[in-house]
TITORFI-991694 format. One record per residue (C-alpha): y, x, z. Coordinates in steps of 0.25 Angstrom, whole numbers, padded with zeros to 4 digits, always signed. Layout:
<recs>
YXZ ...
</recs>
This chain:
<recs>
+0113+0984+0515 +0126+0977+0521 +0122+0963+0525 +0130+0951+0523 +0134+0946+0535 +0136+0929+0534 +0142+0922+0546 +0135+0908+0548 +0143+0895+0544 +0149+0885+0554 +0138+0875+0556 +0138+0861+0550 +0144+0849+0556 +0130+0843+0559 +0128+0855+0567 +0139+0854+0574 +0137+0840+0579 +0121+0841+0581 +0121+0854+0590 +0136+0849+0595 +0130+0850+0611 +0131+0866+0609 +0143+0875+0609 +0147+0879+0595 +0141+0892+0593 +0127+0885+0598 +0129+0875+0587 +0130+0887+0576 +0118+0895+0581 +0110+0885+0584 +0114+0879+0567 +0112+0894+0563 +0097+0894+0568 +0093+0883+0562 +0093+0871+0574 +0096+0860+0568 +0096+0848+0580 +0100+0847+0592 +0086+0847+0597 +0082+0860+0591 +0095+0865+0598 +0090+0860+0611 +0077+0866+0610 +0082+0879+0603 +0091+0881+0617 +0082+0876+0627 +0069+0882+0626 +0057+0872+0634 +0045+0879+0635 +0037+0867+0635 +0043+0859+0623 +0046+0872+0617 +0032+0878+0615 +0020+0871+0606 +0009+0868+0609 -0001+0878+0605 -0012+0869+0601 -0004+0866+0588 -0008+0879+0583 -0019+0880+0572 -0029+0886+0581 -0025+0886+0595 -0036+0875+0599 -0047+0883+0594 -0042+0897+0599 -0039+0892+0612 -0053+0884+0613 -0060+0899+0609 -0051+0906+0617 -0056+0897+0631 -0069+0896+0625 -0070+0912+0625 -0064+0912+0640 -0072+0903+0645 -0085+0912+0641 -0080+0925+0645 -0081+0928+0630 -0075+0943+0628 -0061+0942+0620 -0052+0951+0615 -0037+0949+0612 -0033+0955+0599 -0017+0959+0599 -0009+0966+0591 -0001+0978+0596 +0012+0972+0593 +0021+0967+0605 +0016+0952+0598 +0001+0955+0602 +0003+0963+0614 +0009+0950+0621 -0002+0941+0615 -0012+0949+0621 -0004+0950+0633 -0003+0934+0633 -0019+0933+0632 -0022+0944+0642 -0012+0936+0651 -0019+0924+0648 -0034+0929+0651 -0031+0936+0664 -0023+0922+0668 -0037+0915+0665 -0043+0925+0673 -0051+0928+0658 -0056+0944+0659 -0066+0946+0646 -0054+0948+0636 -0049+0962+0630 -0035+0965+0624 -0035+0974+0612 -0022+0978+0605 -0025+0987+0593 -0020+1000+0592 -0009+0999+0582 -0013+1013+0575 -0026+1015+0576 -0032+1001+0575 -0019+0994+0567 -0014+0980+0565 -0024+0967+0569 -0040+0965+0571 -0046+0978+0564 -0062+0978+0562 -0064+0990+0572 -0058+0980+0582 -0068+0970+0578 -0079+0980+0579 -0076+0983+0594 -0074+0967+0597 -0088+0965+0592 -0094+0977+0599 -0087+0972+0613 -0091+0959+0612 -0080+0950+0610 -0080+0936+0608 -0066+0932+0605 -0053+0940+0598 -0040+0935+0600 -0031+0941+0591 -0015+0940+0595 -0004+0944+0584 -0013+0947+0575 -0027+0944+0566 -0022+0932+0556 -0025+0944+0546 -0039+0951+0551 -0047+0941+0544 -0059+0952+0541 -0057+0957+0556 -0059+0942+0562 -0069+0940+0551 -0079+0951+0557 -0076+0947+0572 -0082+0933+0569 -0093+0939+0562 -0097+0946+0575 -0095+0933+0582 -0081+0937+0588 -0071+0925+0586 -0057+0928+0583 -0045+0919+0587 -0032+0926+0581 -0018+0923+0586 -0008+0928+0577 +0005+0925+0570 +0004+0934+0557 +0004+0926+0544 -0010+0920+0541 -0017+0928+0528 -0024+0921+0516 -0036+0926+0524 -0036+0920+0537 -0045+0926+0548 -0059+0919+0551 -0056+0919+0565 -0060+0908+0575 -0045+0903+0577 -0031+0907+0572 -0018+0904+0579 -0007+0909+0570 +0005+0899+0567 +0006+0904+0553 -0009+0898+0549 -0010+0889+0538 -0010+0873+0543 -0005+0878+0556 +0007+0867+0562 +0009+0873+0575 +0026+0870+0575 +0029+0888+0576 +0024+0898+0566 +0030+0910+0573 +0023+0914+0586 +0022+0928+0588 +0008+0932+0590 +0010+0933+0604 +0017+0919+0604 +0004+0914+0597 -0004+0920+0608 +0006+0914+0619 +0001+0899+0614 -0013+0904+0613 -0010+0905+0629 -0005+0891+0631 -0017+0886+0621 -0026+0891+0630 -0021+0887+0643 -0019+0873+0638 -0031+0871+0632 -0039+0880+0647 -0031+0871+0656 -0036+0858+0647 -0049+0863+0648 -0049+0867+0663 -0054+0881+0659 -0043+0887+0667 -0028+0881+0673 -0018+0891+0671 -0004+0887+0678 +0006+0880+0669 +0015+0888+0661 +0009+0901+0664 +0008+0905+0649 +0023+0906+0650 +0022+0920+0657 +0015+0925+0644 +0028+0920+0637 +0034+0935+0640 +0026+0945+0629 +0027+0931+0620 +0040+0934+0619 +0040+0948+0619 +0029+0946+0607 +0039+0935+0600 +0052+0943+0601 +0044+0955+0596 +0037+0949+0586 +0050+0945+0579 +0047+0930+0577 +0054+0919+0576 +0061+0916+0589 +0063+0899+0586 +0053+0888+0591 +0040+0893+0601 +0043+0910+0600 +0057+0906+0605 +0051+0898+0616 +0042+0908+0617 +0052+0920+0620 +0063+0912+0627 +0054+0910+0638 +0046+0922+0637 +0059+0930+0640 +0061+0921+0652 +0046+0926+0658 +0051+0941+0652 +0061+0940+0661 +0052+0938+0674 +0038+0943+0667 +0028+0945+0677 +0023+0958+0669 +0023+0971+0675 +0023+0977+0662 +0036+0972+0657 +0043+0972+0669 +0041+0988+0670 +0046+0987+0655 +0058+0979+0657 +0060+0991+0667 +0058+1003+0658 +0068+0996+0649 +0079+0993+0660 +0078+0978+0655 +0080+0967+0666 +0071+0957+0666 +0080+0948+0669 +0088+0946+0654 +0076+0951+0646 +0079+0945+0633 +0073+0945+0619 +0080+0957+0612 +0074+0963+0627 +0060+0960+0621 +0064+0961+0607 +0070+0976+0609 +0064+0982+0621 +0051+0976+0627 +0044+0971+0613 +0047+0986+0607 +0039+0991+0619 +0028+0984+0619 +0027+0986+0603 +0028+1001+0606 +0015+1003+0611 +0008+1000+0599 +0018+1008+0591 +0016+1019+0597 +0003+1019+0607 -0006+1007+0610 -0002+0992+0611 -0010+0990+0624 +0000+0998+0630 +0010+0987+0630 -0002+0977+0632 -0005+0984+0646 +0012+0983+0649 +0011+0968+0646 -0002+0965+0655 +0000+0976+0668 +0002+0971+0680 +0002+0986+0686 +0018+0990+0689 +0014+1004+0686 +0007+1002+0674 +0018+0994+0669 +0027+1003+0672 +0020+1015+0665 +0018+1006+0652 +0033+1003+0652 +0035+1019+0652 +0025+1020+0642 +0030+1011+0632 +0044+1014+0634 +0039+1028+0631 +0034+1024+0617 +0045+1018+0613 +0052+1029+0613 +0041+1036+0606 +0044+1024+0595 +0058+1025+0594 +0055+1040+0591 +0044+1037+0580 +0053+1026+0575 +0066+1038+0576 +0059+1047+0568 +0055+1038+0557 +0070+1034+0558 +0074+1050+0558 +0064+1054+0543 +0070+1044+0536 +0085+1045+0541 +0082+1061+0536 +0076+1056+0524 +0088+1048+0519 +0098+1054+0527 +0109+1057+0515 +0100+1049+0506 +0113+1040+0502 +0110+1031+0493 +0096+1037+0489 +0090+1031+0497 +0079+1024+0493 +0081+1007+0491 +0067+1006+0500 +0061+1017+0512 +0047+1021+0511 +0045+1033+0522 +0035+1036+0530 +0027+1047+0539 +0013+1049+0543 +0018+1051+0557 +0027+1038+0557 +0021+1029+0567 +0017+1014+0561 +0021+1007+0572 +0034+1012+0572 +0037+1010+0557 +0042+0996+0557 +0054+1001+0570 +0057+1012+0560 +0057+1004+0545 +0067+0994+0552 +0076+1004+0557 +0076+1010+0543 +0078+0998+0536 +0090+0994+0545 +0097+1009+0543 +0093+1010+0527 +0093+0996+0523 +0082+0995+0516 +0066+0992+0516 +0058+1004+0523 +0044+1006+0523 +0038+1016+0532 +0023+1022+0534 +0017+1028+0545 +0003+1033+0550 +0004+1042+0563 -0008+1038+0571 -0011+1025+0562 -0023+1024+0554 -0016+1019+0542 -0001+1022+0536 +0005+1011+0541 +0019+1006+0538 +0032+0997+0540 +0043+0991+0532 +0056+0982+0533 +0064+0977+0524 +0080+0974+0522 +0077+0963+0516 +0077+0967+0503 +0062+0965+0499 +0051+0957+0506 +0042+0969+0513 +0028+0960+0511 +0030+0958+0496 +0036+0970+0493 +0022+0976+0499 +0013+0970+0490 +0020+0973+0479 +0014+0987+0480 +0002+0982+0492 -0009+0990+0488 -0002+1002+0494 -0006+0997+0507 -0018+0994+0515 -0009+0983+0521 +0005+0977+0524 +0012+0964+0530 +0024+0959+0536 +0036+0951+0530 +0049+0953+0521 +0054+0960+0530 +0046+0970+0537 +0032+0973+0535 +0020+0983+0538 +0011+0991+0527 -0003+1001+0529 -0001+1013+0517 -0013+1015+0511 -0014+1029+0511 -0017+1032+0496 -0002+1024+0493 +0006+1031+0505 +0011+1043+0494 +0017+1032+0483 +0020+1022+0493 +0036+1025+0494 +0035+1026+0479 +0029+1012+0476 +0037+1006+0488 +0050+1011+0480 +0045+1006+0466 +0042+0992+0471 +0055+0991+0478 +0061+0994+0464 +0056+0983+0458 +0054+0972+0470 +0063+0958+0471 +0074+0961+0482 +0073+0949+0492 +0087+0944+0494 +0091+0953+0507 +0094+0941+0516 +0092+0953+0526 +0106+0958+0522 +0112+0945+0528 +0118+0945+0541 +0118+0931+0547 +0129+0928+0558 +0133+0916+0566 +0146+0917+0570 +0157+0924+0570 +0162+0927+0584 +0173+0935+0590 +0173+0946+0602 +0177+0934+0610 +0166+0926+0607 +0156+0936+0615 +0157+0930+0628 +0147+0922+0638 +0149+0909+0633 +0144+0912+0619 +0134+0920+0623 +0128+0910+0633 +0126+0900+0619 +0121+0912+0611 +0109+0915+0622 +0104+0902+0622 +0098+0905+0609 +0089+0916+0612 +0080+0921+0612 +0083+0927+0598 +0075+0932+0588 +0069+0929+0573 +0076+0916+0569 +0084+0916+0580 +0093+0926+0580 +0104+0931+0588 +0117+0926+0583 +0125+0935+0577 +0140+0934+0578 +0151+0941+0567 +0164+0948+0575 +0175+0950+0564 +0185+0962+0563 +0181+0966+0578 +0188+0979+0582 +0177+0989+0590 +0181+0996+0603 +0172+1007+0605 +0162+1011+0597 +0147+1017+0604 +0137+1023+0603 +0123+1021+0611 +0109+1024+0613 +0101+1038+0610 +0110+1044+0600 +0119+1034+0599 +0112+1025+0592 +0118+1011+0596 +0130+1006+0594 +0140+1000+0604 +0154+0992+0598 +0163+0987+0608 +0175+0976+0605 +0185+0969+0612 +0186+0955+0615 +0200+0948+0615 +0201+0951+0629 +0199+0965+0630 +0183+0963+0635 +0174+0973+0627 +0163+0967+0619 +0151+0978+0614 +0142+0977+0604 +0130+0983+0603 +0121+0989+0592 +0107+0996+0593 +0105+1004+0583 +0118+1003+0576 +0126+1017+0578 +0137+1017+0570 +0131+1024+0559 +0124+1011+0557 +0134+1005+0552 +0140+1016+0539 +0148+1006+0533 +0157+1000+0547 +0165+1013+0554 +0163+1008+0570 +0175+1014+0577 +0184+1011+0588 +0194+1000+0582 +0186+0998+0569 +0186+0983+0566 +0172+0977+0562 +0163+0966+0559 +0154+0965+0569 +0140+0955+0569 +0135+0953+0581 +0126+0945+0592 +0130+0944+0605 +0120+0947+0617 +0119+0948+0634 +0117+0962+0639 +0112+0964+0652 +0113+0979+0650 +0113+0984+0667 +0112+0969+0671 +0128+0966+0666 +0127+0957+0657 +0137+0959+0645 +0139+0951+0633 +0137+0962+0620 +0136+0960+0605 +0123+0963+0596 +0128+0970+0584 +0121+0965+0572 +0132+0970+0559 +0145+0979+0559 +0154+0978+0547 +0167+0981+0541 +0177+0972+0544 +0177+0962+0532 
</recs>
């Protein structure tokens, strides 16, 4: 599929004169993201922590789970923090076990399911082992909004529940004592779009508030904001919108990334050569988030846990070896996903089915979804994968080009799972086992006959059109002062017209990155640099030394060997038009 690429239009006069104090690319990317005053520009650019951060008691909830939460301190009532393994509910059980050992609070337990063998969220044997070790209180994090029959038998056994999560709210909302989740029903706190950890994060400041008011403890002011570096990490990871508190969140969360006290991310900055001193967001979002997440992938979650919380040098270190370690075991599962269905198709031409159904019983779940995306970018259309490996059910994960809406597409043929969720775009499914042998043959059939969305996917947005020129400092310095980016506040991309390529690379294990070079006006090369993108990518645009192309891009600071060099982001390559 060839998207359309459409360059944004010169912004209105109003615009002009309102945001008229800024240079004139400020004035269009801050019109293209949807600031509309000068005041929202003011506050968009110059993040306050205090102004920028509500106040969490104007969450539905937040009184009453922070009352419980003292309440079960106070008595030395036994409580157990419920995480998800995901890098979202690893920080938020790291901000709580940070938070208890501040307090000087010892009769609590961190438990982070095993992704495989226990699954997704509060499961009845959990509950079963809570009651039989006597705890008191469960604080779920990033996940239990839908575990209603789970929270239903921990308060029959006298067990209240408090659940901070920030899925979408079910018809059958849990009976639990409390609920902080931003997506309830009647709830008016001014953000809907924490990440389970951000959630968490303002649980923290709910509690110290409402302790220091109470004089049940006096913890030094501003203290939380050294729990702001796994909410970030949980934020940039979780792929939620980067605008109003989660930008707060991470544009300060960086700051403390970039001096964190934690031995464990220190000896992984190490393993993966990063300086600590220009850690950004595509830093957590590409290389320290997808290490955390790996644990659970392909171990235990409590592995990055332990990284997170260790004050022991050696430890750290050993974790860091050990997580790097199966990454590379995930980029393996995820390559030989990647190397049956490139055989399977390889020669296909236009055989090749309008939707992929594939799957293994050796294909590991948690690396489905890295493999789905990678398949649907190279094949350009929907792809549904299943896997079991050590999992206790066939387990799957699809993403969408945009063509259909995954969710609804699902349950137009639902009863041939035991479960699914997600959103239009990517979603997760449970094969009922009786199903799996007709489930590429419905999966087909309903695809035949479902409504296409309009493929808005196949529209590449881009602000500006710059020349070779136009990457320098100056432009750059206005570009930075809107990050950090991320969901609904993207990078901006910039079109380069009819640009003649100076050498062409290759890069990486097998040449699998791609490096175009180009001259500026003044003989001073520029590079641009795409992951992923060997040449082969792109079948339809012939890359070779003095080819002319069309190049959409988005500029960025590398600091590759401490030298910092301005580089682009390639986003698009296309014939000269």
């Amino acid at each position: 599929m060839t998207k359309k690429w459409i360059v944004n239009k010169e912004i209105p006069k109003s615009a002009e004169k309102e945001f008229e104090a800024y240079s004139k690319l400020a004035r269009q990317l801050l019109f293209y993201r949807g600031i509309k005053s000068r005041l929202e520009a003011d506050r968009f650019l110059n993040s306050d922590y205090e102004r920028d951060m509500h106040d969490p008691f104007l969450m539905l909830g937040m009184e009453k789970s922070v009352s419980r939460i003292l309440r079960a301190i106070k008595n030395n009532e036994k409580i157990v923090v419920f995480g998800d393994y995901d890098a979202d509910g690893i920080s938020g059980s790291v901000i709580f076990h940070d938070f208890f050992q501040k307090i000087g609070f010892e009769n609590f337990h961190i438990h982070i399911p095993n992704r495989y063998k226990e699954g997704y969220g509060l499961t009845f044997p959990a509950i079963d082992e809570f009651i039989k070790s006597g705890i008191n209180l469960i604080i779920t994090v990033d996940c239990g909004i839908t575990d209603a029959s789970e929270v239903k038998k921990a308060k029959d056994a006298g067990i209240d529940t408090i659940i901070i999560d920030h899925h979408i709210v079910q018809d059958e909302t849990p009976e639990a004592y409390a609920i902080i989740d931003a997506k309830q029903k009647d709830e008016k706190y001014p953000f809907k779009f924490l990440s389970g950890a951000g959630a968490a994060f303002k649980t923290i400041q709910g509690l110290i508030k409402m302790g220091a008011d109470t004089g049940q403890f006096n913890i030094p002011d501003g203290w939380e904001k050294w729990l702001l570096d796994v909410a970030s990490i949980a934020t940039v990871a979780d792929m939620v919108p980067l605008c109003d508190e989660n930008r707060t969140i991470v544009y300060f969360g960086l700051k403390v990334l970039r001096k964190t006290r934690r031995t464990g991310l220190i000896s992984l900055y190490k393993k993966l050569k990063l300086n600590s001193d220009f850690i950004n967001e595509d830093d957590v979002g590409f290389m320290v988030a997808p290490r955390i997440n790996t644990a659970s992938r392909m171990g235990h979650a409590t592995t990055s846990f332990n990284l997170l919380i260790t004050p022991n040098n050696a430890e750290a270190d050993s974790i860091a070896s050990e997580l790097e370690g199966k990454n590379g075991e995930r980029k393996e599962s995820v390559q030989v996903i990647l190397d049956a269905v490139e055989k399977k198709f390889s020669g296909s031409g236009d055989k090749i089915p309008p939707i992929l159904v594939l799957g293994d019983f050796n294909w590991m779940p948690g690396v489905l979804g890295l493999a789905a995306n990678r398949i649907m970018e190279k094949y350009q259309r929907p792809v549904f994968l299943w896997g079991k490996a050590d999992a206790h059910e066939i387990k799957g994960s699809c993403r969408s080009d945009g063509t259909v809406d995954l969710v609804k597409f699902m349950k137009s043929f639902e009863d041939c799972f035991a479960g699914f969720g997600g959103h239009a775009l990517a979603g997760g499914f449970s094969v009922l086992p009786e199903k799996l042998e007709s489930l590429e043959r419905v999966i087909l059939k309903t695809y035949e006959k479902v409504e296409k969305m309009e493929n808005g996917f196949a529209i590449l947005e881009i602000d500006n059109k710059f020349s070779l020129d136009d990457v320098n400092w100056n432009n750059w310095n206005i570009i930075e002062n809107f990050a950090p980016f991320g969901m609904e506040n993207p990078k901006p991309i910039f079109l380069f017209e009819n640009i003649k390529i100076d050498e062409v690379k290759k890069f990486g294990n097998g040449g699998i990155h791609l490096e175009l070079s180009f001259r500026k006006t003044d003989e001073v090369l520029v590079k641009a640099i795409g992951f992923f993108m060997a040449p082969d990518k792109f079948k339809d645009v012939l890359l070779e030394t003095g080819k002319n192309i069309d190049l959409a891009a988005t500029m960025e600071k590398s600091m590759f060997r401490g030298i910092p060099e301005l580089r682009l982001r390639i986003v698009e390559i296309r014939e000269v038009v």
